[in-house]
C-alpha positions in Angstrom: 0.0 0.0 0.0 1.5 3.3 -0.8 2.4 5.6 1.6 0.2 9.1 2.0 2.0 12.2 3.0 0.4 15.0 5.2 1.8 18.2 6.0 0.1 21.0 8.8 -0.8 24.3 7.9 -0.8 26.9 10.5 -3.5 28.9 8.3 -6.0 27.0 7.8 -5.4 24.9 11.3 -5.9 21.6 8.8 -3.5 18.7 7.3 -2.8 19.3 3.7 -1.8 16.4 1.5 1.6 16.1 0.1 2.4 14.6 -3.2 6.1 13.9 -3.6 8.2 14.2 -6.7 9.7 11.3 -7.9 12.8 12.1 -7.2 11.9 12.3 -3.5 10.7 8.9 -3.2 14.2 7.6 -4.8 16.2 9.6 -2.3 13.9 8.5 0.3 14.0 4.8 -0.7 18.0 5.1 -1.5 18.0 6.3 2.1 16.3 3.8 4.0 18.5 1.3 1.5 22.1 2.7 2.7 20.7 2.7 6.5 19.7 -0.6 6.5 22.9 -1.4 4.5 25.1 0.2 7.5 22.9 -1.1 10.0 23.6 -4.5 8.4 27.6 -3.8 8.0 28.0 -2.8 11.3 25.8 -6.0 12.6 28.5 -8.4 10.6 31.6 -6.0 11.7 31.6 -5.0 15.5 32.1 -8.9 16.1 35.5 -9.3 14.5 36.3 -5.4 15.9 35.3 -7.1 19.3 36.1 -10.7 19.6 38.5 -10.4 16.4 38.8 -12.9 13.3 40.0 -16.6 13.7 43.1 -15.3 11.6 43.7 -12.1 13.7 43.4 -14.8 17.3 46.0 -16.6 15.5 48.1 -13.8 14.8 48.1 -12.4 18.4 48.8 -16.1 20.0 51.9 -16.0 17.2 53.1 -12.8 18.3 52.8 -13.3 21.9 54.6 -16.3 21.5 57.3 -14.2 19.5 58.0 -11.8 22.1 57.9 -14.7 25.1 60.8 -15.4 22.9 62.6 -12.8 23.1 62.4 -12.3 26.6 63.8 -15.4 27.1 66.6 -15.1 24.5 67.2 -11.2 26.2 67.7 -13.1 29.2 69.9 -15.9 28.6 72.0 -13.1 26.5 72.4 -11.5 29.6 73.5 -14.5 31.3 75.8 -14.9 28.4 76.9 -11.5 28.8 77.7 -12.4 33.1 80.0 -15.6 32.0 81.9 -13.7 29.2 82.3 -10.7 31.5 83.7 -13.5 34.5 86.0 -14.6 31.5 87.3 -11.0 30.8 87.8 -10.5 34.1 90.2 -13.6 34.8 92.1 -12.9 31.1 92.9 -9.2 32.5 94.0 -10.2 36.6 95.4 -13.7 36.3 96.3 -14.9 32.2 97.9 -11.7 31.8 99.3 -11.0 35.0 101.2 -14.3 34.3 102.7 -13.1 31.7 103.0 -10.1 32.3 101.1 -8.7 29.4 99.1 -5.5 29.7 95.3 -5.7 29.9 93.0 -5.4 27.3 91.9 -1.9 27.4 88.2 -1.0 28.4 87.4 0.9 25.9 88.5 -1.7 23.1 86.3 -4.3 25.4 83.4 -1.9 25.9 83.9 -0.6 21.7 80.0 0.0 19.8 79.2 -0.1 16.1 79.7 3.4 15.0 78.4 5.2 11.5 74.8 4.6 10.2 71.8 3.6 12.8 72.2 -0.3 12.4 69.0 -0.6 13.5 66.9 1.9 11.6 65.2 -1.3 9.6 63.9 -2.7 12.6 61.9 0.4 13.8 58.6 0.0 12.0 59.0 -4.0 13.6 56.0 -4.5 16.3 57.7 -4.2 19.6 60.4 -2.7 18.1 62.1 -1.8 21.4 62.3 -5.1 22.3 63.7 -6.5 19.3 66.4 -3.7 18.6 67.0 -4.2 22.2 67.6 -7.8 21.9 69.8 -7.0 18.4 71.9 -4.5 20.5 73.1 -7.2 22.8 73.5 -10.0 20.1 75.9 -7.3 18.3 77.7 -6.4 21.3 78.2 -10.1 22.8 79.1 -11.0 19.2 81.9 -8.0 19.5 83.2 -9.0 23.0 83.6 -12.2 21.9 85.4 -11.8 19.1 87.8 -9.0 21.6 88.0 -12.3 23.8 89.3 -14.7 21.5 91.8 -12.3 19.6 93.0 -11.6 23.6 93.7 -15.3 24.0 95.1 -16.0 20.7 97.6 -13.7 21.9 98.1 -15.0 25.6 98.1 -18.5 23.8 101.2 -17.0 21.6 102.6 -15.7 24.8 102.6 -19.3 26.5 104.3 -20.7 23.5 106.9 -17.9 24.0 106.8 -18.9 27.9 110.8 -20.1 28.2 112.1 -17.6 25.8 110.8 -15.1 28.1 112.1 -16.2 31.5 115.2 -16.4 29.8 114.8 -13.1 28.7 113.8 -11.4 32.0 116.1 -9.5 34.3 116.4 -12.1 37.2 120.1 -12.1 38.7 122.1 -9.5 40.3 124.7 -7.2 37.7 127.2 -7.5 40.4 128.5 -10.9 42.0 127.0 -9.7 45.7 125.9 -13.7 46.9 126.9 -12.0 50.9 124.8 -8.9 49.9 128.0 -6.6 50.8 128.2 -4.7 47.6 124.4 -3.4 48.2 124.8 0.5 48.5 121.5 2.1 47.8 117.6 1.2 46.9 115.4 2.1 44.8 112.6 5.3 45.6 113.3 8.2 47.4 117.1 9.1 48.7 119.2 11.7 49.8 121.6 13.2 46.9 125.0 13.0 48.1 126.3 15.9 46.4 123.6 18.8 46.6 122.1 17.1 50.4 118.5 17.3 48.9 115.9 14.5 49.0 114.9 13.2 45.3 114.0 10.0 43.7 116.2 7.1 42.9 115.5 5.6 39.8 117.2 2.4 40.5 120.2 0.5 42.7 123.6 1.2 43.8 126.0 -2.0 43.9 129.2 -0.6 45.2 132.6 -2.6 43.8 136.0 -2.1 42.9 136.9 -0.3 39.8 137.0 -2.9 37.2 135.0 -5.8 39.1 132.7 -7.5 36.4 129.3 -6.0 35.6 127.0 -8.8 33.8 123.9 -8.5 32.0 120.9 -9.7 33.9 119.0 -11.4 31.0 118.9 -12.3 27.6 118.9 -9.4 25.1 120.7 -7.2 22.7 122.7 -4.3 23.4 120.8 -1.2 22.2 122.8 1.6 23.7 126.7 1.9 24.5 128.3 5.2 25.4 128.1 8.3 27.9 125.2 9.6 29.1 124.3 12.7 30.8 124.9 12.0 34.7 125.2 8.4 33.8 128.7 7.9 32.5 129.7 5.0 30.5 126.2 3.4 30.3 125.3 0.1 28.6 121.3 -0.4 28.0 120.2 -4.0 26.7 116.6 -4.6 25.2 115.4 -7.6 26.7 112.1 -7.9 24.4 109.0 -8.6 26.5 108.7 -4.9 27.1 112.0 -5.1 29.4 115.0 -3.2 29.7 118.0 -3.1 31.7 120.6 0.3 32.6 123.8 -0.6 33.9 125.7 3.2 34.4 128.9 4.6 35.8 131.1 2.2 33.5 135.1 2.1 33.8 134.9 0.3 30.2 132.6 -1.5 27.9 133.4 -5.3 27.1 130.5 -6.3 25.0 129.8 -4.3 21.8 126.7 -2.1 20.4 124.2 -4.6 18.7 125.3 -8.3 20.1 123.4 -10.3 21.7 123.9 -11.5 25.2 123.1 -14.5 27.9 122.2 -13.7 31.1 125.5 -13.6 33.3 127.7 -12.8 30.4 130.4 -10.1 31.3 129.2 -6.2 29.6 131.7 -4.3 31.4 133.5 -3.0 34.8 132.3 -0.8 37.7 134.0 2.7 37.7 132.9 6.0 39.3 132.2 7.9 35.5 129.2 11.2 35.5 127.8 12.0 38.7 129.6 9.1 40.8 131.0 9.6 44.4 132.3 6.6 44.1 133.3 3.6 42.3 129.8 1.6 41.9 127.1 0.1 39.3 123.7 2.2 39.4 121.6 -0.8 38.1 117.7 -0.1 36.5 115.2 -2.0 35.2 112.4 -0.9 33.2 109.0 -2.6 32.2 107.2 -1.3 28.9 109.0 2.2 29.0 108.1 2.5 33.1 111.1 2.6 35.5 110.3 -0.2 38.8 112.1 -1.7 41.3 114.7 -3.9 40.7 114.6 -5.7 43.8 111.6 -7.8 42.5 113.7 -9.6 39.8 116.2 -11.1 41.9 114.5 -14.1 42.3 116.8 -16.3 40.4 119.9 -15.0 42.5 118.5 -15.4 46.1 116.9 -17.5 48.1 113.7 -16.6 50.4 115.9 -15.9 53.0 118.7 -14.1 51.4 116.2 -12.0 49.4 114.3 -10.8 52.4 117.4 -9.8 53.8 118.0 -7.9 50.4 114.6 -5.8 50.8 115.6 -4.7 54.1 119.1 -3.6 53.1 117.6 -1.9 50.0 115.1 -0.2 51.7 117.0 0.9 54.9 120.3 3.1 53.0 119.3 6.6 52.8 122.1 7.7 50.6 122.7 7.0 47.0 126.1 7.3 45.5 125.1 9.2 42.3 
């Protein structure tokens, strides 16, 4: 039945009948159509917006399953990260120290990826903080590691070089001195004997007839030979390993510039030559550019007993003779 439309007119106070165009009723009818066509969208829709599709449930199990996994592979990184860190720590304090090698610096250790943002392709990832995080550590464990093993490729090389070293290393005394007699002055702060003033003794004083044999302490090669400022007739042999030995105040030279030497072969003779008050050998050692004290490399001259008596002497004379 068709539809009759009325319309109220004030003038009259009566209902006049509308007739609408055509055009009306196909608006009208297109409108009711697209209402009922939303209403019905939005019936089949605000299911899958609420519950979601079986496709989208299957997605967000997957992806919450994904990122379970990268917690757990953050974590064991960071386990990972603990043990190689325990590994570092015993390669720098007791591998090293054995050999006396320097540690590996921090910053080489601690050393990022520099340049470009590495991770800029992982930013428009879902949970992106979480995976670049997780990337981050991967990188820098991978880096550390590779540090690690190039750290004990070397302490492996110097293990191999093991006896050529302790033949190498200053271990004896330059002066025969078995009753300790011939000990004159220690290492570390000392009273000058010419201008009275305190100032720091860069080595030991072995005091000796002119002429009594000097001997080099360790294997090496003779890198300097000739006077030096304050030193007199000085001999300094390279010992490798990052080790050198001074032997000053010479009467003569018996070994030549360039040969190589054993330990206890004869260099040359105590005198009293450059700032000397007296005939004696002022002995140093130094380690990687860095003047110490020779009293620690004794060890194959002394026993324990003898060599505690050594400290004490060395630690007790106030004067130096240079």
């Amino acid at each position: 039945m068709r539809k009759v439309y009325y319309i109220y007119n004030p003038q009259t106070q009566t209902y006049d009948r509308i007739y609408p165009t055509a055009r009306q009723r196909l608006l009208s009818r297109a409108r009711r159509l697209f209402i009922g066509m939303g209403l019905g969208a939005a019936c089949f829709i605000a299911p899958f917006l609420i519950f979601g599709s079986p496709s989208e449930k299957e997605l967000r199990k997957e992806n919450s399953r994904l990122q379970a996994q990268y917690d757990v592979l953050s974590h064991r990184m960071d386990e990972a990260m603990g043990v190689l860190q325990d590994i570092q720590q015993r390669d720098d304090n007791l591998y090293r120290v054995i050999f006396q090698a320097d540690p590996v610096a921090p910053a080489i250790r601690q050393a990022g990826y520099g340049g470009t943002n590495r991770y800029e392709h992982l930013m428009d990832m879902a949970d992106a903080e979480l995976v670049v995080n997780t990337t981050q550590k991967l990188d820098l464990l991978c880096k550390q590691l590779y540090i690690q093993s190039r750290s004990f490729d070397e302490v492996v090389a110097l293990c191999r070089q093991h006896d050529e070293m302790l033949r190498c290393i200053p271990a004896i005394q330059p002066v025969a001195n078995k009753d300790l007699k011939q000990t004159a002055s220690g290492y570390g702060t000392r009273i000058d004997p010419i201008y009275g003033t305190t100032r720091f003794h860069a080595g030991m004083d072995f005091s000796a007839a002119p002429g009594t044999d000097v001997y080099a302490t360790g294997d090496g090669t003779v890198v300097k030979m000739g006077w030096q400022t304050g030193y007199g007739n000085t001999i300094v042999i390279d010992h490798g390993f990052g080790y050198e030995t001074w032997y000053a105040h010479l009467q003569d030279f018996r070994t030549r510039l360039g040969k190589k030497v054993v330990r206890g072969e004869m260099i040359g003779g105590v005198g009293s030559t450059g700032k000397s008050t007296g005939p004696h050998l002022h002995y140093e050692v130094h380690v990687r550019g860095r003047v110490v004290n020779p009293v620690n490399y004794y060890f194959m001259d002394l026993n324990a007993e003898d060599y505690d008596r050594m400290i004490r002497l060395a630690a007790n004379h106030g004067k130096m003779m240079d």
